[in-house]
C-alpha positions as CSV (number, residue, x, y, z in Angstrom):
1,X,122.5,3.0,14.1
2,X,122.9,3.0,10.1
3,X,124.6,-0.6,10.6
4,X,121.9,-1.8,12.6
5,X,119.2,-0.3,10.1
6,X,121.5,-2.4,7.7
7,X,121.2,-5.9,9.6
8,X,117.6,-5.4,9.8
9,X,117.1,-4.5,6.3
10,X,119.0,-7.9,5.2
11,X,116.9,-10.0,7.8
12,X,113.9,-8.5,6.1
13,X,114.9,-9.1,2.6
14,X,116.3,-12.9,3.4
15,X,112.8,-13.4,4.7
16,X,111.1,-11.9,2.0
17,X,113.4,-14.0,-0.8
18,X,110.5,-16.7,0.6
19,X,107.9,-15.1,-2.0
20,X,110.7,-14.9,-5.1
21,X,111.7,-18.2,-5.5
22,X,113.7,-18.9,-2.7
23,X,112.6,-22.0,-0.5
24,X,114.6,-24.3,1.6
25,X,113.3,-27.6,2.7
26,X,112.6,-27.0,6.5
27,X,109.3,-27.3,8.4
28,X,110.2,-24.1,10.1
29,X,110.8,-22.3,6.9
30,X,107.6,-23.5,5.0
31,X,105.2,-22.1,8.0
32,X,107.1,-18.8,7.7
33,X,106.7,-18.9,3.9
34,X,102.9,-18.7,4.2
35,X,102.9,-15.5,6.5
36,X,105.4,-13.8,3.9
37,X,103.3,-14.8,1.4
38,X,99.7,-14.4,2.8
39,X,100.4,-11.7,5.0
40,X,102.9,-9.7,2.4
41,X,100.7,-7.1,2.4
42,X,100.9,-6.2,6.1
43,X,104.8,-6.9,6.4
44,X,105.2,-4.3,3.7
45,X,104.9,-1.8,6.4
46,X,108.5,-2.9,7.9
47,X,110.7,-2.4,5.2
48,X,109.1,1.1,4.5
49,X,109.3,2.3,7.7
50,X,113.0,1.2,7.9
51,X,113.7,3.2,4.1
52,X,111.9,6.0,6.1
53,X,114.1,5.9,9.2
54,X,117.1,5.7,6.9
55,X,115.9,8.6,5.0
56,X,115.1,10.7,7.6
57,X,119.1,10.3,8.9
58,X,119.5,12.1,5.8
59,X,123.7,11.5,5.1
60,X,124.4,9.3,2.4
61,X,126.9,7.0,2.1
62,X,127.0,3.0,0.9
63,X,125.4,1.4,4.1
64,X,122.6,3.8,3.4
65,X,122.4,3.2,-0.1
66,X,122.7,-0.7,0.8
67,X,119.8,0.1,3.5
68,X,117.6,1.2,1.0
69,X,118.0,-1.0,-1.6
70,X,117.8,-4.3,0.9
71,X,114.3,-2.4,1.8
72,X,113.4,-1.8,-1.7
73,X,113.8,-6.0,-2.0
74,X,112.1,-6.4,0.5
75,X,109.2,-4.7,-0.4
76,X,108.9,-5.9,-3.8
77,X,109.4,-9.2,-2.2
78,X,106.3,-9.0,-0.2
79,X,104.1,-7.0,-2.7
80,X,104.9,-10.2,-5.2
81,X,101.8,-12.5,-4.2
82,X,99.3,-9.7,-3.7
83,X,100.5,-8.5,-7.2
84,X,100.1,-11.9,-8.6
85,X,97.1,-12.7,-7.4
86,X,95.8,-9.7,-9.5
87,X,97.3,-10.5,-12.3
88,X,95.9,-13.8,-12.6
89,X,93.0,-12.7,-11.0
90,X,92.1,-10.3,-14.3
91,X,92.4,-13.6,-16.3
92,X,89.9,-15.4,-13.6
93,X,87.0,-13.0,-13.2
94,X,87.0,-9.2,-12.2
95,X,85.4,-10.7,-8.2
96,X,88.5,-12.9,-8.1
97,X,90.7,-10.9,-6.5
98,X,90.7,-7.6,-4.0
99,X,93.2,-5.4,-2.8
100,X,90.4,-3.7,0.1
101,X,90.0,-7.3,1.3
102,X,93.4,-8.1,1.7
103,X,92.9,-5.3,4.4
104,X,89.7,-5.3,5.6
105,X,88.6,-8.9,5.1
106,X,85.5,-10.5,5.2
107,X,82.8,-12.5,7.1
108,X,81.5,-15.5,6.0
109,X,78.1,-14.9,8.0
110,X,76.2,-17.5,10.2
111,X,76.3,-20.8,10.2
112,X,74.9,-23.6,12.7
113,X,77.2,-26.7,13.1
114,X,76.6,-29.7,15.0
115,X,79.1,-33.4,15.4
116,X,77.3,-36.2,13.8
117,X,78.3,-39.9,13.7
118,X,78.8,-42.5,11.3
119,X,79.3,-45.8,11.3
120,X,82.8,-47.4,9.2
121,X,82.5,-50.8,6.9
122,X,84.1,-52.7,9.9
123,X,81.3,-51.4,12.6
124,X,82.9,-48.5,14.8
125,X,82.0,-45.1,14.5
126,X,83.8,-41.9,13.5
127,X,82.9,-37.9,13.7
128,X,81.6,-35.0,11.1
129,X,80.7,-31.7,11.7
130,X,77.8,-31.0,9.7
131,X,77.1,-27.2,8.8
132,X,74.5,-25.9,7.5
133,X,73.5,-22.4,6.7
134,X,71.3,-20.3,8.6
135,X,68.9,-18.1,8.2
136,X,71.3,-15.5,6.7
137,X,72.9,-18.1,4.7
138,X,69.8,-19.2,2.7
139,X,71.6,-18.7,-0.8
140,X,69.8,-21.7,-2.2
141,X,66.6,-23.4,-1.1
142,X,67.1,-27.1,0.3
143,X,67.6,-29.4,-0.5
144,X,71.1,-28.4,-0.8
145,X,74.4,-29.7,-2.8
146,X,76.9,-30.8,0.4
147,X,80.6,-30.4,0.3
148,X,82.7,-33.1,2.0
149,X,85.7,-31.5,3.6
150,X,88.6,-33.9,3.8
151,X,91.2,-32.9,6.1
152,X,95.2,-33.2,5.2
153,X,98.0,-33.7,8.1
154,X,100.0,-36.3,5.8
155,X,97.4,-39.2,6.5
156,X,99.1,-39.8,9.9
157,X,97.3,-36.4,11.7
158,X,95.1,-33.6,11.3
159,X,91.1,-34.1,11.8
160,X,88.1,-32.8,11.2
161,X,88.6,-28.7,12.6
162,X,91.2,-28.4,10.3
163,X,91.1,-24.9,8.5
164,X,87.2,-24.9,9.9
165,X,87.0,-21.5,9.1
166,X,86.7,-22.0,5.1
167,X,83.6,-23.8,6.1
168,X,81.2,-20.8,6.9
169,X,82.4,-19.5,3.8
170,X,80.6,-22.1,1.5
171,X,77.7,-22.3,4.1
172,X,77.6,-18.5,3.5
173,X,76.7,-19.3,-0.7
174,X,73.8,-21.9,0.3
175,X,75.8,-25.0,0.6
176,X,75.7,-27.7,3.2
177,X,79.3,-28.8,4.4
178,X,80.3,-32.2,5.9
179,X,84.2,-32.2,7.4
180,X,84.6,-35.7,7.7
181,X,87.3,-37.4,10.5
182,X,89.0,-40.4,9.2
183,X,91.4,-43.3,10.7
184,X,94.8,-42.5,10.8
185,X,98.2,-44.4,10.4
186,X,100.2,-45.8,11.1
187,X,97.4,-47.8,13.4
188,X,95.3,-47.9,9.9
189,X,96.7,-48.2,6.6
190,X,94.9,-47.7,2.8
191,X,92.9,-48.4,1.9
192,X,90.7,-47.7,5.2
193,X,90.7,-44.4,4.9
194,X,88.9,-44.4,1.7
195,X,86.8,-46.8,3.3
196,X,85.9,-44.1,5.8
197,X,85.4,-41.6,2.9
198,X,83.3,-44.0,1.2
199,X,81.1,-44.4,4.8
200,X,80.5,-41.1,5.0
201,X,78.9,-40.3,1.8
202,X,76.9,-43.1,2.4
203,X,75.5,-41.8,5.6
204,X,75.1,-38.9,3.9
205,X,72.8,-39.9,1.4
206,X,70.8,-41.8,3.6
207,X,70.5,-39.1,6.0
208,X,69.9,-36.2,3.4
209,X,66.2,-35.8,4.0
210,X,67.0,-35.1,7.8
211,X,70.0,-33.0,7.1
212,X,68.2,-31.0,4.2
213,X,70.6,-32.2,1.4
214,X,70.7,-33.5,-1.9
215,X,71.9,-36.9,-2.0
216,X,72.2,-36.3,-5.6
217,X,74.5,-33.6,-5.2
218,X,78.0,-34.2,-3.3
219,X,81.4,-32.6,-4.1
220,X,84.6,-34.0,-2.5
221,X,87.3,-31.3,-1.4
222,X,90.3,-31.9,0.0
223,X,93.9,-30.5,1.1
224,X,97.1,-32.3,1.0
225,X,96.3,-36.0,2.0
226,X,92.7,-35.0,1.9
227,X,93.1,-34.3,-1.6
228,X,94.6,-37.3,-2.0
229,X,91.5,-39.5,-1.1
230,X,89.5,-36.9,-2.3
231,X,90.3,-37.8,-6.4
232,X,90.9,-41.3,-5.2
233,X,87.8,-41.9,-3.5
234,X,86.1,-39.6,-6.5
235,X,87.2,-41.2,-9.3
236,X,87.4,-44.7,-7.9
237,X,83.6,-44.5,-6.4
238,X,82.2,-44.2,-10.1
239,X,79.4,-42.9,-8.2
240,X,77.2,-40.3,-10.3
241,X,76.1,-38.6,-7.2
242,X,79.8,-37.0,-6.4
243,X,79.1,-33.9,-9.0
244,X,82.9,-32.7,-8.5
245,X,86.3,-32.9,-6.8
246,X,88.9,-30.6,-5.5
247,X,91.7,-30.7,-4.5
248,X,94.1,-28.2,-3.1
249,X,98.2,-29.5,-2.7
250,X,97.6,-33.1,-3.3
251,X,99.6,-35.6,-4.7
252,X,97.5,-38.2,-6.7
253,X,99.8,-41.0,-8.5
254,X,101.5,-43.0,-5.4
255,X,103.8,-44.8,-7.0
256,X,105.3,-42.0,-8.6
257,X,105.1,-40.0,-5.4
258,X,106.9,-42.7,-3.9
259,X,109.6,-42.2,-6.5
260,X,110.0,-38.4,-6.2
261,X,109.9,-38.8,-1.9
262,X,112.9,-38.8,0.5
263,X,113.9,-39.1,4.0
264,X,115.6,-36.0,4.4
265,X,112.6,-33.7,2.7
266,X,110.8,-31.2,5.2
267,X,108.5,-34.0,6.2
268,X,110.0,-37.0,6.1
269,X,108.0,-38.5,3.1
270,X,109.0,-41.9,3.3
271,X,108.0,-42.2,6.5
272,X,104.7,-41.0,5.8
273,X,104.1,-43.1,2.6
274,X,105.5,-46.7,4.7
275,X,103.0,-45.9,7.4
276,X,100.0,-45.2,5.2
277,X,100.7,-48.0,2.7
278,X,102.2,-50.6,5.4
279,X,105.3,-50.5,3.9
280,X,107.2,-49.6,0.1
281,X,105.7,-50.6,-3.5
282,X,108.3,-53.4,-3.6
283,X,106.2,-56.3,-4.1
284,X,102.8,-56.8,-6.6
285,X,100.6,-56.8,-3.8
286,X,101.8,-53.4,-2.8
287,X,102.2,-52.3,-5.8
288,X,98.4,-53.0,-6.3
289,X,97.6,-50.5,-3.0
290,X,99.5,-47.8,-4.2
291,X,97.8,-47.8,-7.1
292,X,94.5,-48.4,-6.0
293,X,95.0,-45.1,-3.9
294,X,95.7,-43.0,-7.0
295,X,93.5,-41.0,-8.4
296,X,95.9,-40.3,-11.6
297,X,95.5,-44.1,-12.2
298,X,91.7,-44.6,-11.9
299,X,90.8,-41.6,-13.4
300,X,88.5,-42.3,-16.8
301,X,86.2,-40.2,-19.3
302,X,83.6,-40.8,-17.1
303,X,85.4,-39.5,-14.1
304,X,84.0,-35.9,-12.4
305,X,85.3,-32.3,-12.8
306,X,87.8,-31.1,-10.8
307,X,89.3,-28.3,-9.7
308,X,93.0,-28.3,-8.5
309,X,95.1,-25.9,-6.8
310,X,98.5,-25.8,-6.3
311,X,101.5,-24.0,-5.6
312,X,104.5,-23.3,-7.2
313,X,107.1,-23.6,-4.5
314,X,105.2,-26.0,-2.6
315,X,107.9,-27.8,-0.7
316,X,106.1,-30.4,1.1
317,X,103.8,-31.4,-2.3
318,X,105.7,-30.7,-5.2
319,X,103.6,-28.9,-7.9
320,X,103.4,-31.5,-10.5
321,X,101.5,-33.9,-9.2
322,X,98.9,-31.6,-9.9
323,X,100.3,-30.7,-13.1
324,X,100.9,-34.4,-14.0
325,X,97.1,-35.2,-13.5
326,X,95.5,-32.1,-14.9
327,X,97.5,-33.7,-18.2
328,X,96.0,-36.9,-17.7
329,X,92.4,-35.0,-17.2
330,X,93.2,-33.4,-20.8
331,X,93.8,-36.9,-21.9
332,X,90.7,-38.0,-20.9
333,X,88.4,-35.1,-22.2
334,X,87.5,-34.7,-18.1
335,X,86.6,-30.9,-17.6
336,X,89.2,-29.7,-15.1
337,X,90.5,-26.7,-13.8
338,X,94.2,-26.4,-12.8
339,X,95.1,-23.2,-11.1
340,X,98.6,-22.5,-10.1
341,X,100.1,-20.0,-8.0
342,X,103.2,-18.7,-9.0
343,X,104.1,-17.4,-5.2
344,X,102.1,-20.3,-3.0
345,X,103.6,-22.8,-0.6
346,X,101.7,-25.4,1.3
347,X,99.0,-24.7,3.0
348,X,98.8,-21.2,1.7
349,X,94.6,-20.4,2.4
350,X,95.3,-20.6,5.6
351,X,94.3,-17.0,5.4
352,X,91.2,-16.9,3.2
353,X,91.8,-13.0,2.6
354,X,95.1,-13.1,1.2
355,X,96.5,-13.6,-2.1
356,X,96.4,-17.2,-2.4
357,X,93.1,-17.6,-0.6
358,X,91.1,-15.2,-3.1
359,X,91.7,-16.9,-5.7
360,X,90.8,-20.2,-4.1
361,X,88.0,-18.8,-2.8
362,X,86.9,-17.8,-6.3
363,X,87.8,-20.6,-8.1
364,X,86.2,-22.7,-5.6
365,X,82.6,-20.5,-5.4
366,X,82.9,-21.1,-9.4
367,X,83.6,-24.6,-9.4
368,X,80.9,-25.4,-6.9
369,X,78.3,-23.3,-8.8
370,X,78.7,-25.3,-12.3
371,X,78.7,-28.8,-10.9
372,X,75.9,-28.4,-8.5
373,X,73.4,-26.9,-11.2
């Protein structure tokens, strides 16, 4: 029994090495980094019930003393984001972050949601679910701002459900939210997704007095790829009506994401990049897509506010492409926002309650508040 105690103890630390800096480069790895990470503060529970079990054998010896200090790891391990995020939370706001709603969680309230269609430049239609609030979600009298909701899935997947339950949440503060669907490679390369993007703020605006929005009043968020063509489409609109951009994981200068991407990474980024650009930036012409798909590149003084998110460890978006254009934002004089989280791999608001999706959720509320006035 004391050895067994032992090999569980070091599974449970190995696993929990995911929150401290330790993050290998597998698909399989990166999906169990957001449950160690987001859900830290339930998985606690294992290690401490294996230091009780160990305590309650009562002899000591070194495979207890190992026991207990793999547990102790462990714990701390998991505790890190949830500690994190109230540290940095303290710096954000004093409603930024909870520890009762890392427990009990929270509803985002009612919300009515319906598919709509819209035509692209070339014709054909494609999907959005439009929410808007109901009657318990009246936070602001229409005509409302509208969020466009941009879906990741590395440009050759994903759609329009994707992490749908963040949706209700900004219905829930008096917003209108469009999650858009888009064409996907490899059958459609850039720049027809931005095309798509560009389509559906149109309809948008043309449709607001049906729809109860202000056409005056759009913000752009995406994740991942969505992020992508979020600061792409939003600073290379130059359209005054898209008040702000976010972006959550997203890289945002091609050509230098094509630099930093391999074929053995946890996604196979090459691949990905080929099939959305048609092929490598080894020619003028392509050189020209890449960059006309880079928000880094297009942005200007004039270009909206943002808000990006990122994560540390991210292993499927490496942190600096948010870093590198929250510089060039600086540059610029654009107001920006840049929040990083120390703990955070891809994806990580999966769970809105946890660590990483508190202080999104924050940020986000805070972000949308300003640019909408």
């Amino acid at each position: 029994m004391p050895l067994f105690l032992l090999l569980l103890a070091t599974i449970t630390a190995v696993f929990a090495l995911l929150n401290l800096g330790w993050a290998p480069d597998w698909v399989w790895i990166w999906k169990t980094a957001i449950v160690t990470g987001e859900y830290g503060h339930w998985l606690v529970l294992w290690p401490l019930g294996l230091a009780g079990l160990v305590v309650r054998q009562g002899a000591g010896g070194p495979v207890r003393l190992a026991t207990l200090a793999l547990c102790a790891l462990a714990a701390a391990g998991l505790l890190r984001p949830a500690a994190q995020a109230w540290w940095l939370g303290r710096g954000l706001g004093g409603a930024a972050f909870s520890f009762a709603r890392l427990y009990a969680g929270t509803s985002p309230g009612p919300a009515s949601v319906r598919t709509e269609v819209f035509a692209r430049p070339d014709g054909q239609e494609l999907k959005l679910d439009f929410y808007r609030p109901g009657a318990a979600g009246d936070a602001l009298p229409p005509p409302r701002p509208c969020v466009v909701v941009i879906h990741g899935g590395g440009w050759d997947g994903g759609d329009r459900t994707q992490l749908a339950g963040w949706n209700p949440r900004l219905v829930a503060r008096g917003y209108a939210v469009a999650a858009i669907s888009y064409r996907l490679a490899p059958r459609s390369v850039w720049p027809a997704q931005g095309e798509d993007v560009r389509a559906a703020v149109a309809w948008l605006k043309t449709n607001a007095a049906r729809l109860g929005i202000d056409p005056a009043r759009l913000v752009l968020l995406g994740r991942s790829a969505g992020g992508q063509l979020a600061t792409a489409v939003g600073y290379g609109a130059r359209d005054r009506a898209i008040r702000g951009v976010i972006a959550l994981y997203a890289p945002h200068d091609m050509p230098f994401a094509w630099s930093v991407s391999r074929e053995d990474d946890a996604l196979n980024s090459i691949k990905l990049m080929r099939q959305y650009f048609g092929g490598p930036p080894d020619a003028p012409a392509q050189v020209a897509r890449y960059e006309s798909a880079s928000g880094q590149l297009l942005a200007t003084k004039d270009s909206p506010p943002t808000l990006l998110i990122h994560g540390v460890p991210d292993t499927l978006a490496w942190y600096r492409h948010s870093e590198r254009l929250a510089a060039r934002l600086t540059e610029l004089g654009v107001p920006h926002t840049h929040l990083q989280l120390p703990w955070a791999t891809h994806g990580f608001d999966f769970n809105p309650d946890g660590p990483g999706g508190q202080l999104a959720d924050y940020a986000i509320a805070r972000f949308l508040a300003e640019v909408t006035r």
